[in-house]
C-alpha positions as CSV (number, residue, x, y, z in Angstrom):
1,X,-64.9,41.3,-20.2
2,X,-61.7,39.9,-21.8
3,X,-61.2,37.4,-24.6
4,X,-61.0,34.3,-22.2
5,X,-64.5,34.9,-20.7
6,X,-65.9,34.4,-24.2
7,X,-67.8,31.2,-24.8
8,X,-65.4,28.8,-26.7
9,X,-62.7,30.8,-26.4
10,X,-59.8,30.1,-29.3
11,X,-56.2,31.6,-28.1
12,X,-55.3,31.7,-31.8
13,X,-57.8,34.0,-32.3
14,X,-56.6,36.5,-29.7
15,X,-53.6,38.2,-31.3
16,X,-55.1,39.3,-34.7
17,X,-57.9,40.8,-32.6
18,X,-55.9,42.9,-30.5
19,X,-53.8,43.7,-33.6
20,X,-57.2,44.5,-35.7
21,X,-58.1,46.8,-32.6
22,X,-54.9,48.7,-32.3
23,X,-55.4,49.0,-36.2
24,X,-58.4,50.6,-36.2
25,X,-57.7,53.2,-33.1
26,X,-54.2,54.1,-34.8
27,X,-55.5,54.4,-38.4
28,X,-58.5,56.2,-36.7
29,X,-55.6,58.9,-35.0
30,X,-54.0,59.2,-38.5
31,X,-57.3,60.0,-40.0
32,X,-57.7,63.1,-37.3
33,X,-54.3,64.3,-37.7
34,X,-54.5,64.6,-41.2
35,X,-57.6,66.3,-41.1
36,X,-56.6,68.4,-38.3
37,X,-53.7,70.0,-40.9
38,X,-55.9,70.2,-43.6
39,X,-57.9,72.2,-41.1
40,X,-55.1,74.4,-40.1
41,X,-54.0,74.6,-44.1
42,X,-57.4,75.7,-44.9
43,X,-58.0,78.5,-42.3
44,X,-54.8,79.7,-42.7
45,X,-54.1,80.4,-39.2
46,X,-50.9,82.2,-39.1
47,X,-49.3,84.8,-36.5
48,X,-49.4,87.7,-38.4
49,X,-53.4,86.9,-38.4
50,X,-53.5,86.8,-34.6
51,X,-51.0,89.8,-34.1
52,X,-53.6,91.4,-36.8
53,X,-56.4,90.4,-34.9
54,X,-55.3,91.5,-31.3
55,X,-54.3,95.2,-32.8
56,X,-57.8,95.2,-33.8
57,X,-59.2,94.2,-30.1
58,X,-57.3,96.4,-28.8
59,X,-59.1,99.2,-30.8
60,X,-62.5,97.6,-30.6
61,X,-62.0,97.4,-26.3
62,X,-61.1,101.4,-26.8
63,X,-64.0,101.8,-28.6
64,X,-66.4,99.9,-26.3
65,X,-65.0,101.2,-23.2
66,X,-66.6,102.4,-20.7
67,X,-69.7,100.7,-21.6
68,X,-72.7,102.8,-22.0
69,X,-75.3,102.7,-19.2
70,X,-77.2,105.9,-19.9
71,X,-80.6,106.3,-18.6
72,X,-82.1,105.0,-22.0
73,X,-80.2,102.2,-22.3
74,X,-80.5,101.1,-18.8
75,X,-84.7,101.2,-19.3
76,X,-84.0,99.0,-22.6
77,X,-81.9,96.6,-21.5
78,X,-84.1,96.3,-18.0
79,X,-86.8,95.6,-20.3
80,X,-85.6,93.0,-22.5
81,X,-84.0,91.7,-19.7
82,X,-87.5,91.1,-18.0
83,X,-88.7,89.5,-21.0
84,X,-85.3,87.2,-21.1
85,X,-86.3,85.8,-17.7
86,X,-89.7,85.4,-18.5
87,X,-88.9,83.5,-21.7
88,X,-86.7,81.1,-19.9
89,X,-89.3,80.6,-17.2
90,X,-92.6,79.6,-19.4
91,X,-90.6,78.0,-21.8
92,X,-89.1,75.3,-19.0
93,X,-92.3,74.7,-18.0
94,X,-93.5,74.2,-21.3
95,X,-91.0,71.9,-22.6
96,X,-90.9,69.6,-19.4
97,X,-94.4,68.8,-19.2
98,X,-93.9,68.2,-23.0
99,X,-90.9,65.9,-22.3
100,X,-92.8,63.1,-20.0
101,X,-94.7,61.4,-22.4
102,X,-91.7,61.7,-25.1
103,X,-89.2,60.2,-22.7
104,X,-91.1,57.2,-21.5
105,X,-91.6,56.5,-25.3
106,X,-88.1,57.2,-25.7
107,X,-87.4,54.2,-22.8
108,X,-86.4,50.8,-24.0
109,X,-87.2,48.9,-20.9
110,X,-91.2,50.3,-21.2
111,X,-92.6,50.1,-24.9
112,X,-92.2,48.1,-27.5
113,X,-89.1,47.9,-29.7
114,X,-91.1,49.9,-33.2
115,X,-92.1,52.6,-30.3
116,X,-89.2,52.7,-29.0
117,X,-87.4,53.9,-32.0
118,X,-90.1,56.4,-33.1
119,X,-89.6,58.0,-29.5
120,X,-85.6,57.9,-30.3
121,X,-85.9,59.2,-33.5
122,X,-88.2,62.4,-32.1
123,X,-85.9,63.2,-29.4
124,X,-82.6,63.2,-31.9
125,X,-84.7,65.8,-34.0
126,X,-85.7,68.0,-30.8
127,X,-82.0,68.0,-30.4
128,X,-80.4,68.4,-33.9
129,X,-81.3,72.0,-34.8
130,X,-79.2,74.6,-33.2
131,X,-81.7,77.0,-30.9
132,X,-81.3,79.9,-34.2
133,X,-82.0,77.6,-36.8
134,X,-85.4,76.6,-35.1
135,X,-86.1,80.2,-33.7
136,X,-86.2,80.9,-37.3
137,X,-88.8,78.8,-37.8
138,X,-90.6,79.7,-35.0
139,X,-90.3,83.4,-36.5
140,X,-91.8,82.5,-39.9
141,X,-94.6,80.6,-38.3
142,X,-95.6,83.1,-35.1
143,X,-94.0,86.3,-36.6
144,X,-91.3,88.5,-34.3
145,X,-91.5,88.6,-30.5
146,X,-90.9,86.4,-27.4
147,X,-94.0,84.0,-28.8
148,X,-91.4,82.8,-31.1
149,X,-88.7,82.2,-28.6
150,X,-90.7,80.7,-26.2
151,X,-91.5,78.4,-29.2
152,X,-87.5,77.6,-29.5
153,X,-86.3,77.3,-26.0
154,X,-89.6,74.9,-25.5
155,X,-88.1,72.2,-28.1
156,X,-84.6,72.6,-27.1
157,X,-85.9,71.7,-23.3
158,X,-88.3,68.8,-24.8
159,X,-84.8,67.5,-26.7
160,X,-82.7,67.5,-23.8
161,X,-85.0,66.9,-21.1
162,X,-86.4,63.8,-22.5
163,X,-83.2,62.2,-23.8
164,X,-81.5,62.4,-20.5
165,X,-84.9,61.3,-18.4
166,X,-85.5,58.2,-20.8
167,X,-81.5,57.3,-19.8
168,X,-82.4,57.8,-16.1
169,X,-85.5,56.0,-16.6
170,X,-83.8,52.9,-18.8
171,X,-81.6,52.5,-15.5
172,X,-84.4,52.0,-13.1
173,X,-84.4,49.4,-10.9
174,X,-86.6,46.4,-12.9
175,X,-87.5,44.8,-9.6
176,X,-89.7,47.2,-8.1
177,X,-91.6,47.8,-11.5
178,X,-92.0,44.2,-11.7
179,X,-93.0,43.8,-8.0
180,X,-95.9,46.9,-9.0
181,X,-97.1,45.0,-11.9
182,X,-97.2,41.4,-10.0
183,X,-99.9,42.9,-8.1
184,X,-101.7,43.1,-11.1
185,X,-101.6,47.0,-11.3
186,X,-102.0,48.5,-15.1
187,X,-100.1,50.7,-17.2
188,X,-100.8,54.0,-15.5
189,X,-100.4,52.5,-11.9
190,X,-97.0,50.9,-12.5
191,X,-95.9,54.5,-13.8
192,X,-97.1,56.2,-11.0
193,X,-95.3,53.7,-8.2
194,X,-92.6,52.0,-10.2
195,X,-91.1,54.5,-12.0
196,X,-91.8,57.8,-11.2
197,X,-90.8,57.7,-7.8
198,X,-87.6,56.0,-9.0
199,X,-86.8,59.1,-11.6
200,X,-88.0,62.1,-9.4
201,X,-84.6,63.1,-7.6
202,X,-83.1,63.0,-11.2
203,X,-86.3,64.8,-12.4
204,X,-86.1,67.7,-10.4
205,X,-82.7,68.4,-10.9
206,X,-82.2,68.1,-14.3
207,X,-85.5,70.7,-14.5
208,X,-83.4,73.7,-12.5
209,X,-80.6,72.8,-14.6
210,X,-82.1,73.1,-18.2
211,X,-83.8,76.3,-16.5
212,X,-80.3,77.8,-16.2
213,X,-79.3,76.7,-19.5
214,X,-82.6,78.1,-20.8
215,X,-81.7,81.6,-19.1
216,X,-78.6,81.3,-21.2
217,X,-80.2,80.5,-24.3
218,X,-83.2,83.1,-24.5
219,X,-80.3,85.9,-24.0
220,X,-79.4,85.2,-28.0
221,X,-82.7,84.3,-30.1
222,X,-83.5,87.4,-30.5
223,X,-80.8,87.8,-33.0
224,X,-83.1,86.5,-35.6
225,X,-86.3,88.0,-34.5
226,X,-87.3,85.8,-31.3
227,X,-87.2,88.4,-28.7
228,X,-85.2,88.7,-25.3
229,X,-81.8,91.1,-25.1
230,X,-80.3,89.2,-27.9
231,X,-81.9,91.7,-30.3
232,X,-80.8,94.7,-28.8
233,X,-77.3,92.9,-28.7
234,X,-77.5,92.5,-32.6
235,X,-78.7,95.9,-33.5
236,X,-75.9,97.5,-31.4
237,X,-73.2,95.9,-33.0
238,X,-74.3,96.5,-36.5
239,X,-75.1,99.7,-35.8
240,X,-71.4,100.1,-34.2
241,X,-72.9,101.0,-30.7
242,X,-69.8,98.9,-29.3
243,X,-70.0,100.4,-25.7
244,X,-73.5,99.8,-25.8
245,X,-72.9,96.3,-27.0
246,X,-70.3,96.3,-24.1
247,X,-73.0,96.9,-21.5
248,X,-75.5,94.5,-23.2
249,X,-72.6,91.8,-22.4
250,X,-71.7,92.7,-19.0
251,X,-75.9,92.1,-18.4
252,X,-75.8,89.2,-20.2
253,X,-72.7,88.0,-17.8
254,X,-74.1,88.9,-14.8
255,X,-78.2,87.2,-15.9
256,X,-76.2,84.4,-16.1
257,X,-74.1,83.7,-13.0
258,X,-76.9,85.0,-11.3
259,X,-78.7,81.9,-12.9
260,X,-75.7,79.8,-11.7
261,X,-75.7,81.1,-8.2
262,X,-79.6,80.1,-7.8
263,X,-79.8,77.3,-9.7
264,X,-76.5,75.8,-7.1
265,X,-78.4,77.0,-4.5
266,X,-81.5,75.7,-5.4
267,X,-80.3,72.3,-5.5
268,X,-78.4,72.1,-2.5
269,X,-81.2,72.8,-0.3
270,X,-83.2,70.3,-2.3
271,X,-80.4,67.6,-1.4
272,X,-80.2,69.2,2.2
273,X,-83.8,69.8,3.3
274,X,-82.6,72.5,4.9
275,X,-83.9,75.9,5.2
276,X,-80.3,77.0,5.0
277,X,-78.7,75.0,2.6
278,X,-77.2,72.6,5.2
279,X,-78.4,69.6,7.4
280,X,-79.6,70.2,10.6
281,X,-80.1,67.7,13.6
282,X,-83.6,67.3,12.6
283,X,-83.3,66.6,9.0
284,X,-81.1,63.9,8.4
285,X,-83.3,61.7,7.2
286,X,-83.1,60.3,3.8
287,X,-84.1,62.1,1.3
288,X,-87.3,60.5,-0.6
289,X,-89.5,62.4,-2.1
290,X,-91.8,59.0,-2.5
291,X,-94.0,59.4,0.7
292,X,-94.5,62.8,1.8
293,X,-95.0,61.7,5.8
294,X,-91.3,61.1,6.0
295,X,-90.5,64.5,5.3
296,X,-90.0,66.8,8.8
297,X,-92.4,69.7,8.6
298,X,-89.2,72.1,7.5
299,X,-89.0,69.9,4.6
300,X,-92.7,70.0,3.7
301,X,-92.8,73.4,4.3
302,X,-89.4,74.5,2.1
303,X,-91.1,72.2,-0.6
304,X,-94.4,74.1,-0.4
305,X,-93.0,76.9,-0.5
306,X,-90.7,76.6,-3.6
307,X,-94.0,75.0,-5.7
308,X,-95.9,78.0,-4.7
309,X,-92.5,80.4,-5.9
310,X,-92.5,79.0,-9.3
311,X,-96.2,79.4,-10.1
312,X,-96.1,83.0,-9.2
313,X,-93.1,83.2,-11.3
314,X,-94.9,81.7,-14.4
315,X,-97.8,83.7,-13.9
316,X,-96.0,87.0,-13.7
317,X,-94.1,85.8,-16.5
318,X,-96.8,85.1,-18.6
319,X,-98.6,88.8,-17.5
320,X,-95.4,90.6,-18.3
321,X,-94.5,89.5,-22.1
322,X,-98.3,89.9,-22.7
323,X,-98.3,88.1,-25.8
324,X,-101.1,87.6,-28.5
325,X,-101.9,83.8,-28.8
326,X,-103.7,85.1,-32.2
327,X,-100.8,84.0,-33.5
328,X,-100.8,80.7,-32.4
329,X,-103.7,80.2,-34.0
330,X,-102.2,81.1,-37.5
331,X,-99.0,79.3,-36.6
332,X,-100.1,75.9,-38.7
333,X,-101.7,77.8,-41.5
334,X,-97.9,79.9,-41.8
335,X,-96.2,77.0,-41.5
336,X,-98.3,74.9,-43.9
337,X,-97.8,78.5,-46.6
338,X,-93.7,78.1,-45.2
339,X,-93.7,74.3,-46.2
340,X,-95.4,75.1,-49.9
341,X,-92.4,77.1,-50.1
342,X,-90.3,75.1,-49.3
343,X,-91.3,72.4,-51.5
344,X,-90.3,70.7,-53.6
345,X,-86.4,71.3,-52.2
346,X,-84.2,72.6,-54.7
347,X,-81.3,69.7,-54.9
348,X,-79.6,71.4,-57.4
349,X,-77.9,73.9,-54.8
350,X,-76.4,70.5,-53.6
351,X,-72.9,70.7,-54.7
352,X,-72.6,73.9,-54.0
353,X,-73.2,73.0,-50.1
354,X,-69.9,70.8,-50.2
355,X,-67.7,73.3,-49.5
356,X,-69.7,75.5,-46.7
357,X,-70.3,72.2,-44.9
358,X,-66.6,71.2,-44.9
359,X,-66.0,74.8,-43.6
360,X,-67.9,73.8,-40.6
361,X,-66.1,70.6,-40.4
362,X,-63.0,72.2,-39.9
363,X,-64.4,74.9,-37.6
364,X,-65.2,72.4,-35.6
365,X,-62.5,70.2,-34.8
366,X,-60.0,73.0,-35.1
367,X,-62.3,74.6,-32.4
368,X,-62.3,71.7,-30.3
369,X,-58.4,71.3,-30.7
370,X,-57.8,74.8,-30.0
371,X,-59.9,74.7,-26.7
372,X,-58.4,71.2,-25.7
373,X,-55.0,72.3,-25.8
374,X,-55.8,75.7,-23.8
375,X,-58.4,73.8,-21.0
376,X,-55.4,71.8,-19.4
377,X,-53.7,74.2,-18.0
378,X,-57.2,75.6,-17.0
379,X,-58.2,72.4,-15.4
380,X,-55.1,71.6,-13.3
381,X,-55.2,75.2,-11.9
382,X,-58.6,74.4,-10.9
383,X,-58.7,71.4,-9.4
384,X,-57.9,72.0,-5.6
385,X,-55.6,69.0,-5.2
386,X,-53.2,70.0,-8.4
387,X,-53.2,73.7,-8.4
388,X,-50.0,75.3,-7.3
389,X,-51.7,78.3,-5.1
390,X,-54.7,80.0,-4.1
391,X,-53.8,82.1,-6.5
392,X,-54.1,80.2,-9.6
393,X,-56.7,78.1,-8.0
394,X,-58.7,81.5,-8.5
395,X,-57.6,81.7,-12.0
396,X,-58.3,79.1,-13.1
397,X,-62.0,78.7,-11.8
398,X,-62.6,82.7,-13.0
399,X,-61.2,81.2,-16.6
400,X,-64.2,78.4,-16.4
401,X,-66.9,80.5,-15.4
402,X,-66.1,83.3,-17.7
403,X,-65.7,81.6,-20.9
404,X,-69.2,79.4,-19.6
405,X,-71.0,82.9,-18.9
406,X,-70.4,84.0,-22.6
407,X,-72.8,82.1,-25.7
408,X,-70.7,80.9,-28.5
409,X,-72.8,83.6,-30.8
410,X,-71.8,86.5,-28.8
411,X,-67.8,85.1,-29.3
412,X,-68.6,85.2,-32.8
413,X,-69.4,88.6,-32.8
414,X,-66.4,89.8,-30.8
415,X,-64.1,87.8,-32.9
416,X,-65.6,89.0,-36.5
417,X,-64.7,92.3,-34.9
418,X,-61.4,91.1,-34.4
419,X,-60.7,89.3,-37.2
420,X,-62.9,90.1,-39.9
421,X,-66.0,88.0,-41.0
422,X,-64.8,84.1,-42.0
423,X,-63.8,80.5,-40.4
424,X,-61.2,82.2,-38.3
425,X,-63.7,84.3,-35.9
426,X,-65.9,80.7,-36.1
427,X,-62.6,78.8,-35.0
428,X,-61.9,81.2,-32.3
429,X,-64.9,81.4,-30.8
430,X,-65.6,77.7,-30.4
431,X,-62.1,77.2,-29.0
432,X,-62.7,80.0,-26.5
433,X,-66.7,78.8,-25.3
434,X,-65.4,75.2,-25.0
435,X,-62.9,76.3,-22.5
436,X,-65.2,76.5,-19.6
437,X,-67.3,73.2,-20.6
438,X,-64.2,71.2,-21.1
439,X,-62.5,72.8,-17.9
440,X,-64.9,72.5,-15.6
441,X,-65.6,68.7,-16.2
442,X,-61.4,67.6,-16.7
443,X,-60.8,69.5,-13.0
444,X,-63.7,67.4,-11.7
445,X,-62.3,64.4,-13.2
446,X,-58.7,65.4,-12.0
447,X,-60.1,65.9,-8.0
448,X,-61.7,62.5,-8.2
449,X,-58.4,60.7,-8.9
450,X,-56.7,57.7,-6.7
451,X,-54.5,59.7,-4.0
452,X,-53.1,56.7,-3.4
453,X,-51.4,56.2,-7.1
454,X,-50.0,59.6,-6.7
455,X,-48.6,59.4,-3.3
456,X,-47.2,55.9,-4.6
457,X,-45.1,57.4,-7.4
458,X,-44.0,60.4,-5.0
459,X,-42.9,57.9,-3.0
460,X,-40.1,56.1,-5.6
461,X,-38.6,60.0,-5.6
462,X,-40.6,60.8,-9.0
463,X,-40.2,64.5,-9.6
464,X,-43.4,66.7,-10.6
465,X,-43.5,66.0,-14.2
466,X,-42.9,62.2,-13.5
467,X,-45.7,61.9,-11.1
468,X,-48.0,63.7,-13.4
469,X,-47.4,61.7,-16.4
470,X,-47.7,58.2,-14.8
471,X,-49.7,58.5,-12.3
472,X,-52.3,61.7,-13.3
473,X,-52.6,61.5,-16.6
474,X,-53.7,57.7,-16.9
475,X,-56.1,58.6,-14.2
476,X,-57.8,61.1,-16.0
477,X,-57.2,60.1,-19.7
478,X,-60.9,57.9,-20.5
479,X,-62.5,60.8,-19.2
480,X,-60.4,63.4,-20.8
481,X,-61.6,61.8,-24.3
482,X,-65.2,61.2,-23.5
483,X,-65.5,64.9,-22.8
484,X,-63.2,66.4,-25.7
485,X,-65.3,63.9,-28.0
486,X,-68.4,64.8,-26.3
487,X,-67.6,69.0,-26.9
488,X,-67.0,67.8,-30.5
489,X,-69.9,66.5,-31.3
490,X,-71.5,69.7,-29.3
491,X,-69.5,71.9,-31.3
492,X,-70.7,70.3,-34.8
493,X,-74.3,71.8,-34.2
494,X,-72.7,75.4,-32.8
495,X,-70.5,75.2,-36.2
496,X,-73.8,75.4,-38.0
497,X,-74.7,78.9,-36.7
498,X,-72.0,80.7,-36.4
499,X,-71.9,82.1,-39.9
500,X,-75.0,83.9,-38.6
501,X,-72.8,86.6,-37.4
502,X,-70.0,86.5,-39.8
503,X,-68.1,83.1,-38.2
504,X,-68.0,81.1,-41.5
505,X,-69.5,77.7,-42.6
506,X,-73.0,76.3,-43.4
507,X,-74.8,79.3,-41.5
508,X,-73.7,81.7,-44.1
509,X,-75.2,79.9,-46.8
510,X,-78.4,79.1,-44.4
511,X,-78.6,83.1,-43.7
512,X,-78.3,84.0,-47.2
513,X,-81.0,81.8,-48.5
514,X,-83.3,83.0,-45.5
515,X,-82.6,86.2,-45.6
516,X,-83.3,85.9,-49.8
517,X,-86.5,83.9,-49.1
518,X,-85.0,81.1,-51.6
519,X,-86.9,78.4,-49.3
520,X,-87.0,75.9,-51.5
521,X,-82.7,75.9,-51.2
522,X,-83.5,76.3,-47.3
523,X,-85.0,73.7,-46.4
524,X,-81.7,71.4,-48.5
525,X,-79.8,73.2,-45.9
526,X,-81.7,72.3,-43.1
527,X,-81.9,68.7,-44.3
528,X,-78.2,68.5,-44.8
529,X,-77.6,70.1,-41.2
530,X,-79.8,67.4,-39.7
531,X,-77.7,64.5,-41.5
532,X,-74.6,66.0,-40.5
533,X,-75.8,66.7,-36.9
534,X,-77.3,62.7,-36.3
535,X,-74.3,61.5,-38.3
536,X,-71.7,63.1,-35.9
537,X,-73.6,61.9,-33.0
538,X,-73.8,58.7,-33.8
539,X,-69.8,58.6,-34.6
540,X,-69.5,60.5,-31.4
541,X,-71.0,57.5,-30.0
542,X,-69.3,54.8,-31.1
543,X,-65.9,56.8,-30.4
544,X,-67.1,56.6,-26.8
545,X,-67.6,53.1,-26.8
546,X,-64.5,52.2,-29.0
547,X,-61.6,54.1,-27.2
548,X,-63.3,54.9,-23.6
């Protein structure tokens, strides 16, 4: 909408507007570039640190290579890698049947305005906590094992799951609720036919999808206690098994582009209806999973089949990690004893926090900058209609998935080998695990682009470099900030942890006070991590909004 479709429009009020506007997104660029050098003043990022750090990858990939499959550690790792899978499987379950009631609380077009903000207000806390901060939790209360991680990867689902269902269900289509509840059907009835059946596509994709971020997940709670391969990965690399570690990684890798594969596959024969993946003759009709008749018996059949699949996957999962629910029972008594602990909170420890938490500041923005700059050239060699060749084409995409495949914790821990323990390693391995999430979405962006533009510009004789600048770039740009701003605001949560392994930041001082059973100072920390998290999200937010 422009300034003349405003009621009582006043031209004389147009130009300081736009000037006010421009002000604030220019002062708002100054702010970030001077924070971006204090960043880079700070970490003291300097090539004889990098040509320090690649001499010593070069002698930590000697001394990891070739990783160690022996017959012991193959029978470990297959083992925890079980229990990884498992993990990921009950704890989706878990958290989705969690999120329903959560995200129709969480929906402003269904409750009532003082509901509708406590429903908010739970889902930003399921989100705020990075997964390690609230497997430690889950460790105090529930003691060591995959209890505990179950426990973490259960909230993280409930988090996202029922933040991005409430936004699917907030964009429903009002008239055929409205035509449910003319009929004079109640609460529960208007659900059941005016909503769910609106949400259910959305529904059952966004379950396979946490379910492969889940598998990524469980592979690092057990870092601090929470089972799954992530605790033989830890004890590895402090005990300086680095071609162990090496083959722990290369499982980790392949557990999750396996999860990739499926989960892609998975959903295209959802979308298809086809046994293969692909429409047939007999099954193009549309897709609606509201009345069952209109499915072909294929369809019924593949649908069947898959429900009957993932309840024989929960219930082996649940037989093979064989856990004692004794635990659960004791789980509110620990966590009443944890909370006596922890209280009063020990404010005193305050300023001392200033400077760990502008550590993670500058982690994370010179994270993000680092992976910005480095995911262009990523994303135009990805995208099939700007890539020079096949061959970079390749490249590129291997670039995406391999720096997706790899958790921002187990980065940490390759770059405090490299470069020691401190904000560096943190910087690094942010910039490195943003790579793939900001790739992947800028080459989508870039294939979606107006042909038309570009073959307009072509057209005046523009070279290469003209046509990319005036007719790619401002194609691309709104979405090119959404996501960098987006990554941002994801990497202010990941800066939070990554002291656990040596990266720098809040997470040191969080570990220490853990690891020193000073609760009283821990839960300060935690309390300042959840400001800083909702605070960024919020700016993140209004960033969108203000320059999108």
């Amino acid at each position: 909408m422009s300034l003349k479709d405003v009621d009582n429009y006043d031209s004389r009020w147009e130009k300081p507007i736009l000037f006010y506007n421009q002000y604030v997104k220019w002062g708002f660029y100054g702010v970030i570039t001077l924070f971006l050098l204090w960043s880079l003043w700070t970490v003291r990022i300097t090539p004889e640190r990098f040509a320090y750090g690649l001499q010593e990858g070069a002698a930590l990939a000697d001394s990891a290579w070739p990783p160690n499959f022996s017959a012991e550690n193959r029978l470990t790792i297959w083992n925890k890698t079980l229990e990884t899978l498992a993990m990921a499987a009950i704890s989706t379950a878990v958290g989705i049947v969690a999120s329903l009631p959560l995200a129709l609380i969480a929906s402003r077009n269904l409750v009532p305005a003082p509901i509708y903000y406590i429903g908010r207000f739970l889902v930003a806390s399921a989100r705020a906590f990075h997964a390690l901060v609230i497997a430690i939790i889950a460790v105090l209360a529930v003691g060591f094992g995959p209890l505990a991680g179950i426990i973490t990867l259960s909230i993280k689902t409930i988090g996202f799951f029922s933040k991005l269902l409430s936004e699917e269900i907030e964009d429903i289509d009002p008239t055929q609720l409205e035509a449910i509840r003319a009929t004079g059907a109640g609460r529960a009835q208007s659900l059941v036919y005016g909503v769910l059946p609106q949400i259910t596509r959305r529904f059952v994709a966004l379950t396979i999808y946490r379910w492969d971020i889940n598998i990524r997940t469980s592979t690092i709670v057990g870092i601090v206690g929470a089972g799954g391969i992530g605790q033989v990965l830890i004890n590895s690399f402090e005990s300086f098994e680095y071609d162990y570690t090496l083959a722990i990684v290369i499982v980790i890798v392949g557990l999750v582009l396996l999860g990739e594969v499926l989960s892609a596959t998975v959903r295209a024969r959802l979308e298809t209806g086809s046994e293969h993946g692909t429409e047939t003759s007999s099954d193009k009709l549309d897709f609606d999973y509201t009345t069952w008749n209109r499915f072909t018996a294929k369809q019924r059949s593949a649908r069947f089949g898959y429900s009957i699949v993932v309840l024989a996957v929960l219930f082996v999962s649940v037989l093979h990690l064989d856990m004692s629910l004794r635990y659960v029972a004791t789980a509110a008594e620990s966590l009443a004893d944890l909370g006596s602990r922890m209280w009063p909170p020990n404010l005193s420890i305050l300023p001392s926090l200033v400077d760990p938490l502008i550590i993670s500041a500058h982690i994370a923005i010179l994270g993000t900058l680092f992976s910005v700059v480095l995911s262009v050239p990523v994303a135009f060699f990805a995208a099939n209609n700007t890539t020079p060749n096949n061959i970079t084409y390749a490249v590129g995409r291997f670039v995406i998935t391999a720096t997706r495949s790899v958790n921002v914790i187990i980065w940490a821990l390759i770059f405090v080998g490299m470069f020691g323990p401190g904000a560096l390693a943190g910087v690094m391995a942010l910039a490195v695990r943003s790579i793939g999430f900001i790739g992947k979405l800028l080459s989508e962006a870039i294939e979606e682009i107006d042909k038309t533009q570009v073959e307009a510009i072509r057209s005046t004789g523009s070279s290469t470099a003209q046509t990319f600048v005036y007719s790619i770039v401002p194609q691309v740009l709104p979405a090119f900030i959404g996501i960098a701003t987006y990554r941002w605001d994801s990497n202010i949560r990941a800066s939070t942890v990554v002291g656990f392994v040596g990266g720098g930041g809040i997470g040191v001082a969080l570990q220490t006070a853990t690891n020193t059973f000073k609760w009283s100072e821990a839960l300060v920390i935690l309390l300042v991590i959840l400001i800083v998290v909702l605070l960024s999200e919020g700016v993140a937010v209004y960033l969108r909004k203000k320059f999108i």
